[in-house]
Structure formats: structure tokens, C-alpha cells
C-alpha atoms as one frame of an Amber mdcrd trajectory, in Angstrom:
protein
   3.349 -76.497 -97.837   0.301 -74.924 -99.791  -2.733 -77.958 -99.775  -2.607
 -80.054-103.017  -6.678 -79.888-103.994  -8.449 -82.909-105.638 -10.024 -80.592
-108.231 -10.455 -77.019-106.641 -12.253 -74.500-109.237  -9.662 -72.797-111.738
 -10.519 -69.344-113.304  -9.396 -68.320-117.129  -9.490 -64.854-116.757 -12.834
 -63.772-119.132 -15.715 -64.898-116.547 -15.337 -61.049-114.597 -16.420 -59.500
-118.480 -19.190 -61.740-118.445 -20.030 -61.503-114.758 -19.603 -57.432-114.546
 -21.802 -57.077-117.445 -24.409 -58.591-114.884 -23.661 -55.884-112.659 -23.791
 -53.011-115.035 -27.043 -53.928-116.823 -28.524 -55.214-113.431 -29.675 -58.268
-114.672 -28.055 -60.313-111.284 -31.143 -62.964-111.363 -32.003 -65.427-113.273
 -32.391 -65.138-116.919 -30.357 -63.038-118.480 -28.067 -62.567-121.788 -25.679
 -64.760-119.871 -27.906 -67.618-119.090 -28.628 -67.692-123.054 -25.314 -67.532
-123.905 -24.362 -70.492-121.785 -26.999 -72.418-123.119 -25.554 -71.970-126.131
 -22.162 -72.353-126.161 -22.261 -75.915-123.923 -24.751 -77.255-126.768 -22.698
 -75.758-129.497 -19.609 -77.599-127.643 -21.266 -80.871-127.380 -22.984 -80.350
-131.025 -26.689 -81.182-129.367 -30.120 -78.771-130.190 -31.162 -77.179-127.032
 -30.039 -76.833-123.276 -31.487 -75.638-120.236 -29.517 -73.908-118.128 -30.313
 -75.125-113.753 -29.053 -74.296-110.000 -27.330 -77.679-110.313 -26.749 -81.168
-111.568 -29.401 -82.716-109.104 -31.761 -80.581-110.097 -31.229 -81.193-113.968
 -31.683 -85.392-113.110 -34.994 -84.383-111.280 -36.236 -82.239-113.613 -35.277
 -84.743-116.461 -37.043 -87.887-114.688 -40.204 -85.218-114.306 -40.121 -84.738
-117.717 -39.850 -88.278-118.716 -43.049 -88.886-116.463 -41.816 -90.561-113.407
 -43.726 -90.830-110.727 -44.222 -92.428-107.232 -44.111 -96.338-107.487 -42.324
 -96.109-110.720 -39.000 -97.897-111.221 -35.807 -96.315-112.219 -32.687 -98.517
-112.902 -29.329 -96.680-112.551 -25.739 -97.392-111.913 -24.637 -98.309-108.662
 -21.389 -97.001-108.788 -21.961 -93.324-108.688 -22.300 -90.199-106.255 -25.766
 -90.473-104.324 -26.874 -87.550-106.524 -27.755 -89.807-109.158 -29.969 -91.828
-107.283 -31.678 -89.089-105.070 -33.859 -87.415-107.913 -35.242 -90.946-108.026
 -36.472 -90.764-104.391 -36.856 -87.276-104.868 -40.333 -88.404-107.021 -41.571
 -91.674-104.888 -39.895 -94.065-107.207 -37.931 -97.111-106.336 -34.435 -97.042
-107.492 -32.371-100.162-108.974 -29.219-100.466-109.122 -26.728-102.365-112.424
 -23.568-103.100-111.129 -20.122-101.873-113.040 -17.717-103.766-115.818 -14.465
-103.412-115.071 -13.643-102.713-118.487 -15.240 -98.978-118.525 -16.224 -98.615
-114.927 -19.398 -97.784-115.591 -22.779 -99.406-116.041 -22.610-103.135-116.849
 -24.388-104.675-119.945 -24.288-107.950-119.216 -26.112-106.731-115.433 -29.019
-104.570-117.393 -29.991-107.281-119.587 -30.316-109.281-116.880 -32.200-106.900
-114.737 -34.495-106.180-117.503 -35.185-109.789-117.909 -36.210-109.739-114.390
 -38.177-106.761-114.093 -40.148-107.704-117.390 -40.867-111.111-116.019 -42.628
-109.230-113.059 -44.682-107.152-115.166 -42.810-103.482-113.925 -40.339-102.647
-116.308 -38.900 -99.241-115.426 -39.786 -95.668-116.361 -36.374 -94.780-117.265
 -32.536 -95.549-117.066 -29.948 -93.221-115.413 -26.676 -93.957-117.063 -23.724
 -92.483-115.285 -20.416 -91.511-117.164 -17.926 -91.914-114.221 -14.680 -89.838
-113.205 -15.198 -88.968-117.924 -15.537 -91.900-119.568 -18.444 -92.392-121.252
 -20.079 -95.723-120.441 -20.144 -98.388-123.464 -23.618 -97.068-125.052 -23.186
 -99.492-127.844 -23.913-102.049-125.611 -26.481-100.058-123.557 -28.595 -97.972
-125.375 -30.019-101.364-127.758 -30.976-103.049-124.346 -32.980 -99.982-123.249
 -34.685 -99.687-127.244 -35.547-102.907-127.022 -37.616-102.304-123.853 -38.933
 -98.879-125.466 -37.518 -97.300-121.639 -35.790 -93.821-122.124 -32.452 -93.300
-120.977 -31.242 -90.291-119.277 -27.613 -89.562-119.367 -25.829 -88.744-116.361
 -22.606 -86.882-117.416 -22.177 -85.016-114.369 -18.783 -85.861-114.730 -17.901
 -86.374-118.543 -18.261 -83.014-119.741 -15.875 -82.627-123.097 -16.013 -86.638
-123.367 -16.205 -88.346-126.461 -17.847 -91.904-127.617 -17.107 -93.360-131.017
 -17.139 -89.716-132.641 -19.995 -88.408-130.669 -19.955 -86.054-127.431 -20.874
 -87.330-124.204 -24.416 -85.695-122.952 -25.547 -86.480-126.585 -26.577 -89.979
-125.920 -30.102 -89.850-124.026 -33.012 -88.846-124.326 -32.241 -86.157-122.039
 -28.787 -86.246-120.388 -27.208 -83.502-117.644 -23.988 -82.031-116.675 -22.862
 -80.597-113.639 -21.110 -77.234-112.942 -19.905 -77.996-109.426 -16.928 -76.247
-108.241 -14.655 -79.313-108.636 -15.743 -80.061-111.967 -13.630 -79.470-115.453
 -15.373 -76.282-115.994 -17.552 -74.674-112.864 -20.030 -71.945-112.570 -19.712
 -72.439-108.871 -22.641 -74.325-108.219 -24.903 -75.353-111.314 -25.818 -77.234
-114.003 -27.797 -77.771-117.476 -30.178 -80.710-119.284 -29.654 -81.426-123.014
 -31.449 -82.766-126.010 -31.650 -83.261-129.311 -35.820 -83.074-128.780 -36.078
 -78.978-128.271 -39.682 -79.470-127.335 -38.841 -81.663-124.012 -36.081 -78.810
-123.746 -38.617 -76.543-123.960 -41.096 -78.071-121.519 -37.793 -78.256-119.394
 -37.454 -74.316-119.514 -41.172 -73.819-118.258 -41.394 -76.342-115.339 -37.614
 -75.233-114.168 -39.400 -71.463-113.960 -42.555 -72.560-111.206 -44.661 -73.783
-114.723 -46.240 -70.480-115.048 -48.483 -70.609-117.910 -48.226 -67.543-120.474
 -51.145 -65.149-119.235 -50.954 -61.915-117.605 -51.092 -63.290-113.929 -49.850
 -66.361-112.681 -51.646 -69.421-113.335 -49.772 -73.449-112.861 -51.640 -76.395
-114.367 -48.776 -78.457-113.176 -45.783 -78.600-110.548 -43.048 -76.554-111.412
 -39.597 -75.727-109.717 -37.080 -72.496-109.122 -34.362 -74.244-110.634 -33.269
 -71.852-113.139 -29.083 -70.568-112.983 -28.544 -67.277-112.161 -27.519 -64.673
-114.657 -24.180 -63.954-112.539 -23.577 -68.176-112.160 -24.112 -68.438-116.143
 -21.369 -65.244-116.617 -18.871 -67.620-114.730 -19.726 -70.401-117.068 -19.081
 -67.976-120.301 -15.964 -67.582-119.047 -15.196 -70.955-118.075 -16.802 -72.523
-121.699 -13.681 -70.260-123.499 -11.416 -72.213-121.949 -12.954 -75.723-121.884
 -10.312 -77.301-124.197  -7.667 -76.048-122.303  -8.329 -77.749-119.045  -9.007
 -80.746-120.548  -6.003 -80.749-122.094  -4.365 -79.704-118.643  -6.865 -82.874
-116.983  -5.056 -85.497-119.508  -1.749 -84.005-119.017  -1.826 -85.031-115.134
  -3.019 -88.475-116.028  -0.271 -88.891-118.525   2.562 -87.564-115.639   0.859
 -90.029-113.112   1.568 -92.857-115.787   4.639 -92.149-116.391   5.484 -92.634
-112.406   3.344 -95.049-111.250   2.024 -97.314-114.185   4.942 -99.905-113.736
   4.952-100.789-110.215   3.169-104.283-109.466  -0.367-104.013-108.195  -1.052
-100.402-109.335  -3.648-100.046-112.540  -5.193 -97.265-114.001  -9.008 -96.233
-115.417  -8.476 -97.618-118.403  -9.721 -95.593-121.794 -11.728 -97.753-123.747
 -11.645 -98.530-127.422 -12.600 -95.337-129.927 -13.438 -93.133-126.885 -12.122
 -90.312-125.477 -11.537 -90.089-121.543 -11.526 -86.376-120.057  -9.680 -87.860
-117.097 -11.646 -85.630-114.699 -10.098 -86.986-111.535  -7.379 -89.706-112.281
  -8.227 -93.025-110.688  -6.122 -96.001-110.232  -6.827 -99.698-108.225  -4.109
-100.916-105.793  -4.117-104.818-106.099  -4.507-106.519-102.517  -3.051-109.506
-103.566   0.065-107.867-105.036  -0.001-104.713-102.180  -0.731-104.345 -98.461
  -1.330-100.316 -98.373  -4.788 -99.383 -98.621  -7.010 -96.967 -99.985  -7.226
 -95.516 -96.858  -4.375 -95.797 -95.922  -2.900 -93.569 -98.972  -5.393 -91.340
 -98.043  -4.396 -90.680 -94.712  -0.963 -90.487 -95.581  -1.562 -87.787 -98.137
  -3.740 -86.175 -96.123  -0.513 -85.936 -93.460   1.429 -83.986 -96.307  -1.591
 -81.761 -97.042  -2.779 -83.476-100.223  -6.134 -84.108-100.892  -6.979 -87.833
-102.416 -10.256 -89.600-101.738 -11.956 -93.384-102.560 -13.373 -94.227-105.342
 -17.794 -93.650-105.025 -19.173 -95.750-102.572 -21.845 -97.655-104.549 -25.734
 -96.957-104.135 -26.275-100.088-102.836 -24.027-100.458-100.622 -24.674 -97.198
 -99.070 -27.595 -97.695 -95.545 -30.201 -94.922 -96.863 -30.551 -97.796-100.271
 -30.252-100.931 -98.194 -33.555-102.525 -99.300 -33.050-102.081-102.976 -32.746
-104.424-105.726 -29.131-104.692-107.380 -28.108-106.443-110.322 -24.457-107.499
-110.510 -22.590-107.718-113.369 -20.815-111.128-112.348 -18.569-110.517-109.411
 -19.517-107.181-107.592 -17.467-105.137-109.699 -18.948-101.844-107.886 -17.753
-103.362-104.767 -14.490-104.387-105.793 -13.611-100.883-107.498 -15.019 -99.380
-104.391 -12.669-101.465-102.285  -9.433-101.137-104.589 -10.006 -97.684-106.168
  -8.222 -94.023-105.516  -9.326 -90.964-106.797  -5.289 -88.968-107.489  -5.228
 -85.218-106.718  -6.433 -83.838-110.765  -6.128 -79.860-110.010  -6.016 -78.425
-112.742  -3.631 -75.850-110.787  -1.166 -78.148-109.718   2.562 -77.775-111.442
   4.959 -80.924-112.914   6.461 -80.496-109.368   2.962 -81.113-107.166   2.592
 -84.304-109.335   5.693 -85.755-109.214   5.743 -85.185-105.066   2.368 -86.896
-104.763   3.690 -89.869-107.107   6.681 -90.427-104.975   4.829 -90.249-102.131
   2.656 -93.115-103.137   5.183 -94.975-104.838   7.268 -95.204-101.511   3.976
 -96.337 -99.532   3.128 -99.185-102.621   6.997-100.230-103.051   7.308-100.611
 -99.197   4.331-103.256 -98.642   4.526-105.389-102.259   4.170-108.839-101.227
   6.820-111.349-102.052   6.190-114.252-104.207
């Protein structure tokens, strides 16, 4: 049977017009009328002032931290449970990352563990430079809670929404949140431009700064001069004419995203030691990739083991993020749990569902009863 993707890259139909127009004027590198365009319709779409348009979402955290000043020996506190990508950057510019554990009540970055860490690192005299908060799988993390702990320190916060593109907090978009925040335009993202990405802010000057050092910080003169360290991190024109495309269509695969969450539900909500990402109070969850936790005490399959058997009918699932600091490369860093190791435990328990946004009623409904037969078949007895 055709493969069942986790989140493959899904085409609307305009991003040709936008990418032939490329083509025809010759304007295949970067900078363009499509790069522009971009720029402006994700900012218009998340209702922020400027964007800068990059070669990907790694690049947009290391630019970001550069423009917030970090620098080697600097500390940078950011959530554990997360792709390495948004701890790399970090390294990227000699600083020493530390990780805040998960709540179990968002998934994402822990309160109750940043107070605490920022108690600690105060006490030692090094608060950090900034904090990377990560929306995971698109739910915005509780900033309410968040961003007063990081005022209170005066520490910036940038926003990793990588993942929570089209995301909304309490009435306001995710991406809108920190002082600079990012999104990625991977291919198995909501929208894609194949590889890319693009920093935001309300603060058009840091935007602007952002422009300059993602072009090699060539000063404006008629040769090229640097007084700083600058990087070739700008998006193609052709990249940018995918994501023009991709933008019209935005609302629609969200739409589509929520709709295989809501079929998933409907299948596998009500069988003992299965629970879902939940959505938390006055937010709204893109539902990216569709995650669930299989109880041990209640089930005997696995993670893994769903996996595997998936992966036997040509499906594609995969764990939950293995946290930063639990990963080998991170093994000496300070972490900061939020009471039990809720990064751990959602590491341990968690399954990322197939979330194409390609996949029919039928695709859905055979990947449910294929994990509902594995779960129902191993639910311990009481």
C-alpha cells in the first residue's frame, strides 16, 4: 500500500505562479519580489511589524541570539523538550545551554522549573543572556506564566515557534510573543518552502539589523566593507515563491491539521491508558503532528513498539523529542525539572500519529485500528 507520511510537504496549486515568475524575470537568488512578499504576508498573518526572511529555522535562532548579543560563556536557558535545533544555535556562539524541564499541562516549558532556575542562576551571579521558549508539536507554551519570570530578570526571550505557525495564545498569534521569535519552513511543517525559515518582531530596527547581518553585514558603500560578522542566510527568491504559494493556503491546512486530530479522537480517545496533547485554556492548538501518551501502568505496548508495527504496514509514526538533556552531545549541562521529569516521562510515554495533511478519512481510520488492536490487546487487568 502507498506509505502513510508523518507530515510530507503538500502543494496548493499557486506556488508554480510565484516560482515561474522567478524564472522569467531571472531573479532565481536571493532577494527578490518573492522574498518581500513572503515577508509580508507571514507578518501580516501573524499581525507582527517586520520579518526576515532565512535558509532555515536554525539559522533564524542563531541569528536571533546574535542579535540579542550572545556570546561565548554566556548562558542561554531553553526547553529541554525540543528538537536539538533549538539548542544548537546556543553552541553555535560558545554559550552554555540550560535546560527547564516541561508541565504536563501544555508540554512545553515549565514555570514552576524557570523560576527556580532563575533563582539559581541569580544566586551565582550569571543570569542568562536570553530564553529560548519552544512552542511544541503547536501549542503555544503558557506565556502568562513565562514571559513575567523573564521581565522580572530584564532577560529577553526568543520565541521558538518552529512548530506553531498559525497558533494562537489568549487572542494573540504565536511568533508574536518575544522579543524576536522564528518559524520554520521545513518540508514537514504546516506550510513549507522546502527548506527555510523567517525571524519576527514587533522592534523593525532589530528586524532590520537582522536583514544586514543575514546578508555577510556589508556596510552601505560602493565596495564591500564588514565592521562585524555577518552570515549568507538569506531565502532564495525561488524558496520564498513556494512560500507565496503555500501562505494562500495556510488556513486551509490547518484546518485539514485539526481535522486529523479530531478523527484520531473520535477512535482512540476512550480506550484506557491512551491521552492526548491536551489544548490548553483560551489557546488555540494547530495540531501540527498529533501526539498522544500510552499509560504503562494501564498498557504494555510501547512507543516503540507502535512504531515498529506501523512501520511493518508502511506508516510512518515516530517518539515524541528526545529531551536536550538527555541527549550525550548535552550530558554535562545544567537542567531544571519542573517536579517529576516531565520531559522524560513525555519522552518515554509519547507518540507522534501520522498528521499528513494528504492522508484521506480512510488512511486515518486504518492507522487508528491498527493501534487500537495493539493497545486493546496488552491493557492490563485490574
Amino acid at each position: 500500500m502507498d506509505k502513510i507520511y508523518l507530515s510530507s510537504p503538500h502543494m496548493g496549486g499557486d506556488e508554480l505562479t510565484y516560482v515561474n515568475e522567478a524564472f522569467d524575470t531571472n531573479w532565481i537568488a536571493p532577494l527578490g519580489k518573492n522574498v518581500t512578499l513572503f515577508e509580508k504576508k507571514v507578518t501580516d498573518f501573524v499581525n507582527t511589524t517586520a520579518g526576515c526572511a532565512v535558509s532555515s529555522g536554525t539559522a533564524g535562532l542563531h541569528l536571533s541570539l546574535d542579535l540579542l548579543g550572545v556570546k561565548r560563556g554566556d548562558v542561554v536557558f531553553c526547553s529541554s523538550l525540543t528538537f536539538a535545533a533549538s539548542a544548537f544555535p546556543i553552541t553555535y556562539l560558545g554559550a552554555e545551554p540550560v535546560f527547564i524541564d516541561s508541565d504536563t499541562e501544555t508540554w512545553n516549558m515549565s514555570p514552576a522549573a524557570l523560576r527556580r532556575a532563575f533563582k539559581e542562576y541569580h544566586r551565582l551571579g550569571k543570569l542568562p543572556k536570553a530564553v529560548v521558549i519552544v512552542n511544541l508539536y503547536g501549542q503555544s507554551a503558557d506565556m502568562d506564566k513565562l514571559l513575567p519570570i523573564c521581565e522580572k530578570y530584564n532577560v529577553p526571550v526568543v520565541e521558538d515557534a518552529a512548530e506553531s505557525l498559525g497558533a494562537v495564545y489568549k487572542g494573540k498569534m504565536s511568533g508574536t510573543f518575544g522579543r524576536l521569535s522564528f518559524f520554520s519552513f521545513n518540508g514537514n511543517k504546516i506550510i513549507t518552502t522546502s527548506g527555510g525559515g523567517m525571524i519576527v518582531s514587533s522592534d523593525a530596527g532589530l528586524i532590520e539589523h537582522g536583514l544586514k547581518k543575514a546578508t555577510q553585514a556589508r556596510e552601505d558603500t560602493g565596495y564591500y566593507e564588514h565592521k562585524e560578522i555577518g552570515y549568507n542566510y538569506r531565502l532564495s527568491n525561488i524558496s520564498a515563491g513556494i512560500g507565496c504559494g503555500q501562505m494562500n493556503i495556510i488556513n486551509e491546512r490547518i484546518e485539514k491539521k485539526r481535522d486529523i486530530f479530531k478523527r484520531y479522537i473520535r477512535h482512540l480517545s476512550h480506550i484506557p491508558g491512551i491521552s492526548f496533547m491536551p489544548e490548553t485554556a483560551d489557546t488555540f492548538h494547530t495540531r501540527w503532528l498529533t501526539t498522544l501518551r500510552l499509560d504503562p501502568s494501564v498498557v504494555k505496548v510501547t512507543p516503540a513498539e507502535i512504531i515498529n508495527i506501523l512501520q511493518s504496514e508502511n506508516i510512518e509514526a515516530r517518539h515524541v523529542w528526545k529531551p536536550m538533556h538527555m541527549q550525550p552531545v548535552y550530558s554535562g549541562c545544567d537542567y531544571f525539572e519542573h517536579g517529576p521529569d516531565c520531559s522524560k516521562i513525555l519522552f518515554e510515554e509519547g507518540l507522534c500519529l501520522p498528521s499528513d495533511t494528504h492522508m484521506t478519512h480512510g488512511d486515518i481510520d486504518r492507522v487508528s485500528l491498527i493501534i487500537k488492536e495493539a493497545v486493546l490487546g496488552t491493557v492490563l487487568s485490574e
